[in-house]
N, CA, C and O atoms as CSV, one atom per row, in Angstrom:
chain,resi,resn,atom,element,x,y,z
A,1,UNK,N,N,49.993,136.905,97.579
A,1,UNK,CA,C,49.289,136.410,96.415
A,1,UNK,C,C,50.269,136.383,95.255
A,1,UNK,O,O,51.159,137.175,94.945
A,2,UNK,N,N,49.903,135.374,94.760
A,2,UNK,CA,C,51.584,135.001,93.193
A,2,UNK,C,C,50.713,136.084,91.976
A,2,UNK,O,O,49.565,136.376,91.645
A,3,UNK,N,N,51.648,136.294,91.744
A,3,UNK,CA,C,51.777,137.278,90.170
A,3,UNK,C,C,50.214,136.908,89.271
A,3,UNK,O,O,49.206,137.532,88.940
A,4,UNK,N,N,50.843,135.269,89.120
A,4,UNK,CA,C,49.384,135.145,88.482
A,4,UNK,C,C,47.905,134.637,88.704
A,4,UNK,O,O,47.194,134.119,87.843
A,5,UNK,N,N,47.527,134.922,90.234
A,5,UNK,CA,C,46.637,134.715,91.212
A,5,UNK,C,C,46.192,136.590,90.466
A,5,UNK,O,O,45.292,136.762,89.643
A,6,UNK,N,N,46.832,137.411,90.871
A,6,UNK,CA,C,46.221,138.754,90.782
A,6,UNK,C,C,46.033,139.277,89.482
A,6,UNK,O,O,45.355,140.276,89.245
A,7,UNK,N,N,46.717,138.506,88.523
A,7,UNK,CA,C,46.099,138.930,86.925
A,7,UNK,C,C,45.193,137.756,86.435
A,7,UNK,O,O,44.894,137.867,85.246
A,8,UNK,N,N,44.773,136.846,86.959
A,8,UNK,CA,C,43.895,136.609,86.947
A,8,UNK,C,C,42.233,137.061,87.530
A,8,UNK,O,O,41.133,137.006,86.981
A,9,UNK,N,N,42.480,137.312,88.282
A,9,UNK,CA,C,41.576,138.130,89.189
A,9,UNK,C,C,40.911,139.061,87.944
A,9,UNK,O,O,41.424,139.627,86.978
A,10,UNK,N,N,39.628,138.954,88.396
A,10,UNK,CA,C,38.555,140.486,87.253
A,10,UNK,C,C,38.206,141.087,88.122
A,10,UNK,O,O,38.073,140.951,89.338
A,11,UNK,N,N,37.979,142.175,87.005
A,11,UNK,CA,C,38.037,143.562,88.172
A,11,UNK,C,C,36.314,143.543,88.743
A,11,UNK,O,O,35.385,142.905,88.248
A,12,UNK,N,N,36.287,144.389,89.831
A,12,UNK,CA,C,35.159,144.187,90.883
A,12,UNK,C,C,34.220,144.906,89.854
A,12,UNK,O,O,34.324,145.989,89.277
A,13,UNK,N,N,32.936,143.585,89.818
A,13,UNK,CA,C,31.849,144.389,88.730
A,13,UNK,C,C,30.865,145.208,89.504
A,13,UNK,O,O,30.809,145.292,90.731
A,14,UNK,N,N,29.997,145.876,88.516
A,14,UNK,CA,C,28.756,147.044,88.843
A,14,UNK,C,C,27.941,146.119,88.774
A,14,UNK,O,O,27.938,145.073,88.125
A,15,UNK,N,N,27.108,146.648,89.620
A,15,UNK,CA,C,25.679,146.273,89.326
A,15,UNK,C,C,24.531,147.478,89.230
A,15,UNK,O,O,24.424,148.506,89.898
A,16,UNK,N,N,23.520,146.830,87.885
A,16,UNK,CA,C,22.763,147.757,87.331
A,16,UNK,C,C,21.221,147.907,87.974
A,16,UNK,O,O,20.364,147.088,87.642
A,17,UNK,N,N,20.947,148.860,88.796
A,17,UNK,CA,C,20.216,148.903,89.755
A,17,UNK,C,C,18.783,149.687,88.650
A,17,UNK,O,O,18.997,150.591,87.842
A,18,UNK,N,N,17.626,149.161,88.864
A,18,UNK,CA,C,16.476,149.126,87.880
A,18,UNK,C,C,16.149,151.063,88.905
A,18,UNK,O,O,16.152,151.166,90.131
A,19,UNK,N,N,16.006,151.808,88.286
A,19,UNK,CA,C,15.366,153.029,88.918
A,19,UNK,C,C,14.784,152.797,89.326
A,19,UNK,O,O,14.100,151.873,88.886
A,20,UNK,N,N,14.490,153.370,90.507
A,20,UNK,CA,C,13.138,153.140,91.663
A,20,UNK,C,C,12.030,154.299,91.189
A,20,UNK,O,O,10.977,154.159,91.811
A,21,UNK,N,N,12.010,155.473,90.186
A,21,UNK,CA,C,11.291,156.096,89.890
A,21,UNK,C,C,10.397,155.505,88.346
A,21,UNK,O,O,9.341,155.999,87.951
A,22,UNK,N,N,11.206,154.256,87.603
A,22,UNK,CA,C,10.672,153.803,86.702
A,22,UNK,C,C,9.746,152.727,87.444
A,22,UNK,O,O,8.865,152.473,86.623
A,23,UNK,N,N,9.544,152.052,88.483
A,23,UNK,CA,C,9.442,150.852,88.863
A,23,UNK,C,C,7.356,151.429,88.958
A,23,UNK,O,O,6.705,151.554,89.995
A,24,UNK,N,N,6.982,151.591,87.881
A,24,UNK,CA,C,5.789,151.988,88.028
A,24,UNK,C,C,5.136,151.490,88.802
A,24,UNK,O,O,4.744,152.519,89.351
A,25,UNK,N,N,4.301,150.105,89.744
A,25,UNK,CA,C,3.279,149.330,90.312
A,25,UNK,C,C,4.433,150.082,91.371
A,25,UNK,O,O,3.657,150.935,91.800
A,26,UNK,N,N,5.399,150.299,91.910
A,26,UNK,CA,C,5.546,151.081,93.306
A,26,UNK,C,C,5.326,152.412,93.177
A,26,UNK,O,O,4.478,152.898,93.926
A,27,UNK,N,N,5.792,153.002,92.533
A,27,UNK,CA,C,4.977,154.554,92.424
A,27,UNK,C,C,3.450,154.351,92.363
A,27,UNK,O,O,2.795,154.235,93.399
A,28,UNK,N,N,3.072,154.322,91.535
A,28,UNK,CA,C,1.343,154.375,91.487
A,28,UNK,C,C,1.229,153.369,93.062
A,28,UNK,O,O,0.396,153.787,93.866
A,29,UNK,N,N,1.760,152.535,93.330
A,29,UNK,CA,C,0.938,152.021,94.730
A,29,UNK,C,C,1.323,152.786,95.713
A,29,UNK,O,O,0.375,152.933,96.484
A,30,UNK,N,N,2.686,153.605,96.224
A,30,UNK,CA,C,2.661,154.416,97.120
A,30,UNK,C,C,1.799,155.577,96.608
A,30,UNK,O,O,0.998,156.104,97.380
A,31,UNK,N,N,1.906,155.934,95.539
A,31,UNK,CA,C,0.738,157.222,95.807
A,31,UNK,C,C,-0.311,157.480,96.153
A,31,UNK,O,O,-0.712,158.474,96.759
A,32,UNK,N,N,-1.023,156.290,95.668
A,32,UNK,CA,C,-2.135,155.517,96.054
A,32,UNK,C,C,-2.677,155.252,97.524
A,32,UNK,O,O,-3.806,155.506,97.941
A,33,UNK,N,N,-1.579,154.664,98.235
A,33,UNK,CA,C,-1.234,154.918,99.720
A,33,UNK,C,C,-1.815,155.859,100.333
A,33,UNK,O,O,-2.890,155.948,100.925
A,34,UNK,N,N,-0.420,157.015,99.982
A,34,UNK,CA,C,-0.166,158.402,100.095
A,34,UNK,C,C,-1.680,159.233,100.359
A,34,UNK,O,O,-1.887,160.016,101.286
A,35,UNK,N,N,-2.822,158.777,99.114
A,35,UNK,CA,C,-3.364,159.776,99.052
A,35,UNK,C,C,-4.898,159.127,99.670
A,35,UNK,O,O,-6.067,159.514,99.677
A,36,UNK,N,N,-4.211,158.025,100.127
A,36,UNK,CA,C,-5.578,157.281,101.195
A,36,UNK,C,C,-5.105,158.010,103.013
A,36,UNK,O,O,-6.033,158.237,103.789
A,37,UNK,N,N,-3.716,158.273,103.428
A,37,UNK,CA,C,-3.664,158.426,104.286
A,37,UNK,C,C,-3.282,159.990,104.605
A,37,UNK,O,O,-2.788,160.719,103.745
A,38,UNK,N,N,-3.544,160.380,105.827
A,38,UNK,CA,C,-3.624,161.584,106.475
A,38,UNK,C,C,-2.407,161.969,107.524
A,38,UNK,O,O,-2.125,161.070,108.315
A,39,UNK,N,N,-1.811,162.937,107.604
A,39,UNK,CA,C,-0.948,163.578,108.498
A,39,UNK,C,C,0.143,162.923,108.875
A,39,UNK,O,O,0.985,162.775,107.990
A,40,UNK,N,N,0.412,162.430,110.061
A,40,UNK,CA,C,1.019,161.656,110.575
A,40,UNK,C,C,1.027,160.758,109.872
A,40,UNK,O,O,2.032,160.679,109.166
A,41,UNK,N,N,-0.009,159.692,109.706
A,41,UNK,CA,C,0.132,158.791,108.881
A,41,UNK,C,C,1.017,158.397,107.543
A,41,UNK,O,O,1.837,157.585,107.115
A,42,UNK,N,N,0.217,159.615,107.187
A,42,UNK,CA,C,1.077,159.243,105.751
A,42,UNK,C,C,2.521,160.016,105.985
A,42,UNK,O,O,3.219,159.940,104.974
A,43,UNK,N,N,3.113,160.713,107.028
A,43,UNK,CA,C,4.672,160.912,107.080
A,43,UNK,C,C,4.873,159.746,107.571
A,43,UNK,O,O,5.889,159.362,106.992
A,44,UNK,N,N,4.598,159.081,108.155
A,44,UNK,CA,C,5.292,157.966,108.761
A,44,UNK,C,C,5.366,156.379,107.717
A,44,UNK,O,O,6.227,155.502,107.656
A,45,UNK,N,N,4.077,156.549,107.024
A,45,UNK,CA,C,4.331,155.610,105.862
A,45,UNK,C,C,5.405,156.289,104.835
A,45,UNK,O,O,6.057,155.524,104.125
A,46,UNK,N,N,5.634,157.847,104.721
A,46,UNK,CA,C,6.481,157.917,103.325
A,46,UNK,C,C,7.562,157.744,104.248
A,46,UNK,O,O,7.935,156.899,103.434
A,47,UNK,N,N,8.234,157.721,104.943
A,47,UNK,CA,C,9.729,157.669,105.843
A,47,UNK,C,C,10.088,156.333,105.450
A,47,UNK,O,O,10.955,155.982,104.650
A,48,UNK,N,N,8.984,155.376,106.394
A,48,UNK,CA,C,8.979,154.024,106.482
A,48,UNK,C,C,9.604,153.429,104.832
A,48,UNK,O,O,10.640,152.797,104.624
A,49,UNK,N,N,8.831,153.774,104.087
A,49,UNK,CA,C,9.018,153.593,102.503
A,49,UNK,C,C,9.723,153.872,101.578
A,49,UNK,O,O,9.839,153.212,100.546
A,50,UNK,N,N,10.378,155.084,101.902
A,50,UNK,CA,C,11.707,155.651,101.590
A,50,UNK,C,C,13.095,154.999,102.211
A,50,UNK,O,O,14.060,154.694,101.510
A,51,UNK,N,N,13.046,154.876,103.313
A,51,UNK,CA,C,14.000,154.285,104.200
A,51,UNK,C,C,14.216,152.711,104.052
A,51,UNK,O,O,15.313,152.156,104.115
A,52,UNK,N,N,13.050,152.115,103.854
A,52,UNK,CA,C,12.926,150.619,103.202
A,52,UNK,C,C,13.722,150.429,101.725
A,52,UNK,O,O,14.726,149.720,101.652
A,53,UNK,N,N,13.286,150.984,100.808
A,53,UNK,CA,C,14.044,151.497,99.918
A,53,UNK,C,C,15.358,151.675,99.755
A,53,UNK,O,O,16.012,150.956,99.000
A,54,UNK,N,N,15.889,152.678,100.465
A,54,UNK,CA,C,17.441,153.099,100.991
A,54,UNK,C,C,18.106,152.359,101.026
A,54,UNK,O,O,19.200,152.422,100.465
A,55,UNK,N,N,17.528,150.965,101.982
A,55,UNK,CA,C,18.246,149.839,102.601
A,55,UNK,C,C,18.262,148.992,101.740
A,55,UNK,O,O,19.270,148.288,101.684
A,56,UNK,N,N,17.205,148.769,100.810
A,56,UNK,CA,C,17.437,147.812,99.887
A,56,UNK,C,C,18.870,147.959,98.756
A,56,UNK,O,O,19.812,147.191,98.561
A,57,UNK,N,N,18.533,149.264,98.174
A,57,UNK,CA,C,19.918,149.923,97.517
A,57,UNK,C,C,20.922,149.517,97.839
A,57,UNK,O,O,21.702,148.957,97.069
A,58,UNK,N,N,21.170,149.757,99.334
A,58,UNK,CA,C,22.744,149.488,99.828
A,58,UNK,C,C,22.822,148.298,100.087
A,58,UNK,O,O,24.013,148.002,99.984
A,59,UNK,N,N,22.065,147.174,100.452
A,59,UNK,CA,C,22.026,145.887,100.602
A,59,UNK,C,C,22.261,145.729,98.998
A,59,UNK,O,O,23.008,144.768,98.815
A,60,UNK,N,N,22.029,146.103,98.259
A,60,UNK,CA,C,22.184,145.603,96.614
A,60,UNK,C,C,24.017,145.835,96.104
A,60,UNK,O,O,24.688,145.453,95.145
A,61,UNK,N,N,24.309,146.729,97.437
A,61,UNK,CA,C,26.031,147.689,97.021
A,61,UNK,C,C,25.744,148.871,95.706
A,61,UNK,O,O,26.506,149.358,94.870
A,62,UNK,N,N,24.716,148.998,95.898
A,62,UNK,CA,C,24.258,150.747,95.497
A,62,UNK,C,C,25.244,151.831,96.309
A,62,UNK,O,O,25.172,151.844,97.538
A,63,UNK,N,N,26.248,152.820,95.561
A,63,UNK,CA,C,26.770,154.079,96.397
A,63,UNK,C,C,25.439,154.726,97.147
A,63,UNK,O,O,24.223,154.548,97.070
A,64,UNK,N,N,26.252,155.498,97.848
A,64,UNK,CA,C,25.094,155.637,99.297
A,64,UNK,C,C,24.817,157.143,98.168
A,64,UNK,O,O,23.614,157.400,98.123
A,65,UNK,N,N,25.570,157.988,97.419
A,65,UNK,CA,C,25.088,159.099,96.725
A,65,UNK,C,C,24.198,158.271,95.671
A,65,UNK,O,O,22.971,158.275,95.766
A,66,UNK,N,N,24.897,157.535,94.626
A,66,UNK,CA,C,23.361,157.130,93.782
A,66,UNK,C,C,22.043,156.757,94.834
A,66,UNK,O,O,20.957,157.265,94.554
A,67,UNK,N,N,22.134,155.981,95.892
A,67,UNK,CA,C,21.071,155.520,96.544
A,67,UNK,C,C,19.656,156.723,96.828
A,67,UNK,O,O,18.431,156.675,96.721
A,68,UNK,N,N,20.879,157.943,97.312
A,68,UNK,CA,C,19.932,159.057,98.037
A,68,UNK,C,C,19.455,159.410,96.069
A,68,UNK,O,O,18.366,159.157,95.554
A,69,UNK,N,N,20.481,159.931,95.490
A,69,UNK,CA,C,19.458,159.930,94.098
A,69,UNK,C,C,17.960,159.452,93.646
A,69,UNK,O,O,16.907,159.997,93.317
A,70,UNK,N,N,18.452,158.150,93.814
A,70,UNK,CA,C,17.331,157.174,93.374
A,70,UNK,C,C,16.091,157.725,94.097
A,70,UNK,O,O,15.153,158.214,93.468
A,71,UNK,N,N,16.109,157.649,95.194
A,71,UNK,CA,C,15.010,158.003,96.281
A,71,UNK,C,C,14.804,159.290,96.258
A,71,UNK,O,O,13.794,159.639,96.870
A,72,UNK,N,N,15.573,160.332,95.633
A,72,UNK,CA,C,15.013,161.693,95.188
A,72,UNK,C,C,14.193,161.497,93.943
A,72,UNK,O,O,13.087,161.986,94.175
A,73,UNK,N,N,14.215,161.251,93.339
A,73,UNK,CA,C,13.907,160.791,91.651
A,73,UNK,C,C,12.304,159.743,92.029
A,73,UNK,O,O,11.207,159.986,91.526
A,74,UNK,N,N,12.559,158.734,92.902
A,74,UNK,CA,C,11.322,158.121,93.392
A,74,UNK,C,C,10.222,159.158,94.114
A,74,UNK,O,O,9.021,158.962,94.297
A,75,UNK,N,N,10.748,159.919,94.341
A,75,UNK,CA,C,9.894,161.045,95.700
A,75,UNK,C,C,9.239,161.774,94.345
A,75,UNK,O,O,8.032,161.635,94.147
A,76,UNK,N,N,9.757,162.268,93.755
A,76,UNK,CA,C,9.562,163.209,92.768
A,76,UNK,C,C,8.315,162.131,91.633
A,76,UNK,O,O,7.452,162.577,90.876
A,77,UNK,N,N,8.529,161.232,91.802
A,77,UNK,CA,C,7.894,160.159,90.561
A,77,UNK,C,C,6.486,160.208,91.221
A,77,UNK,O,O,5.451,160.390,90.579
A,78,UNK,N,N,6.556,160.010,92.708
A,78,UNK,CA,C,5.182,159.182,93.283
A,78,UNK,C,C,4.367,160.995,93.613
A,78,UNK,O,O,3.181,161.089,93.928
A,79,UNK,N,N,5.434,162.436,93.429
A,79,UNK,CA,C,4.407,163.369,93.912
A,79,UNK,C,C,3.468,163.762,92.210
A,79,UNK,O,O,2.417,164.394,92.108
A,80,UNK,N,N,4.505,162.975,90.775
A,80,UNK,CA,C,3.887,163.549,89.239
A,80,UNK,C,C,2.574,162.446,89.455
A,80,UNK,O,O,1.488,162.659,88.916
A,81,UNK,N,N,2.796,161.406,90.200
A,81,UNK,CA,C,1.696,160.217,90.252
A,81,UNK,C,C,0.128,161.203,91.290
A,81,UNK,O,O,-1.080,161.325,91.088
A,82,UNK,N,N,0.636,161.456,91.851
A,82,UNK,CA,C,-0.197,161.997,92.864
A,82,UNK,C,C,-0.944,163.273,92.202
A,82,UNK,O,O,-2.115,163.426,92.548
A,83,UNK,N,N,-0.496,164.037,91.452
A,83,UNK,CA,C,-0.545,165.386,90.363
A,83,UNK,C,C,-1.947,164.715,89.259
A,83,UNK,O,O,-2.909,165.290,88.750
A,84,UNK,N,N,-1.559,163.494,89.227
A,84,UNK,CA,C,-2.032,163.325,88.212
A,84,UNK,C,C,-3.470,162.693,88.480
A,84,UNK,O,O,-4.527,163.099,87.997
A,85,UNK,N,N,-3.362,162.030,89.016
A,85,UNK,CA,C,-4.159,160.898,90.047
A,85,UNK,C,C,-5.915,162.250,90.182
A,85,UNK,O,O,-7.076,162.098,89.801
A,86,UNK,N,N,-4.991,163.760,91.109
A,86,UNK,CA,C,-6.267,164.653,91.489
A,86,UNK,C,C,-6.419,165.135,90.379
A,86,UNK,O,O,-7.453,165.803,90.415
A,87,UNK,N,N,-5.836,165.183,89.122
A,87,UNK,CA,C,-6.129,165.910,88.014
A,87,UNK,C,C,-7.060,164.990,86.867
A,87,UNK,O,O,-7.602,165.640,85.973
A,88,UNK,N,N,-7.212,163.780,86.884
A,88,UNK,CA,C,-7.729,162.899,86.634
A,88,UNK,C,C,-9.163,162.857,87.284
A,88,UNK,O,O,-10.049,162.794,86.431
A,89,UNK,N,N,-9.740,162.881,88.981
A,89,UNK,CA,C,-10.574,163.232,89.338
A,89,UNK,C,C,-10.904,163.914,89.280
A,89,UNK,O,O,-12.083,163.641,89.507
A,90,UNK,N,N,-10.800,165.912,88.946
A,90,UNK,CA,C,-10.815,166.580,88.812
A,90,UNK,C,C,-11.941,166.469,87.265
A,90,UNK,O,O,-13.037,167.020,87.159
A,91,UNK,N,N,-11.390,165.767,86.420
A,91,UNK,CA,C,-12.138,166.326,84.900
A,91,UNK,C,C,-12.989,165.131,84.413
A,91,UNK,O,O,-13.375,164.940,83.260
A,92,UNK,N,N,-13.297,164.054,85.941
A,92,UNK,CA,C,-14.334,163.152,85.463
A,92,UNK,C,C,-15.698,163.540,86.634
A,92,UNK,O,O,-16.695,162.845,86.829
A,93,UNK,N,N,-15.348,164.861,87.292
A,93,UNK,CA,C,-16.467,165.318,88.100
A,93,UNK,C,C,-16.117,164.734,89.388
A,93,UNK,O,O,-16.850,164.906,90.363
C-alpha cells in the first residue's frame, strides 16, 4: 500500500450501541413475559432472550466484554421492572 493510500485511510470507527437496559418497550415486555410464564418456561424464554440479544451486539461489532455488560445491566433492568410490576399490584388490592 503507497504512503498515501495509508494516510489517507480513517481510523476504524465505534459504534454507539443504544443500552439494552434503557430500551424500555423490551424490558417492560420481557418482564411482562417473565411474569406470565412458569419454571422451565420462563428459563428457557430468559436464555432464549438474552442470547438473542448477545448475538445481536456482536453482529452490531459490540466487544464481547461490553456485550456481556449490556446483558447484565438488561437482566438487572427487566428484574427492577418485575419489582415493580408486584409492587404495583400489591397496593391496588
Amino acid at each position: 500500500m503507497s504512503k498515501v493510500a495509508v494516510q489517507s485511510q480513517s481510523a476504524p470507527s465505534s459504534i454507539a450501541i443504544f443500552p439494552l437496559a434503557s430500551r424500555r418497550g423490551l424490558v417492560r415486555q420481557s418482564a411482562i413475559e417473565l411474569d406470565r410464564l412458569n419454571g422451565e418456561d420462563a428459563n428457557i424464554f430468559w436464555r432464549k432472550t438474552c442470547k438473542a440479544l448477545g448475538a445481536e451486539l456482536l453482529d452490531l461489532g459490540c466487544p464481547a466484554e461490553q456485550m456481556r455488560e449490556e446483558i447484565l445491566q438488561f437482566q438487572n433492568s427487566v428484574q427492577m421492572e418485575l419489582m415493580w410490576m408486584h409492587h404495583n399490584k400489591e397496593r391496588r388490592g
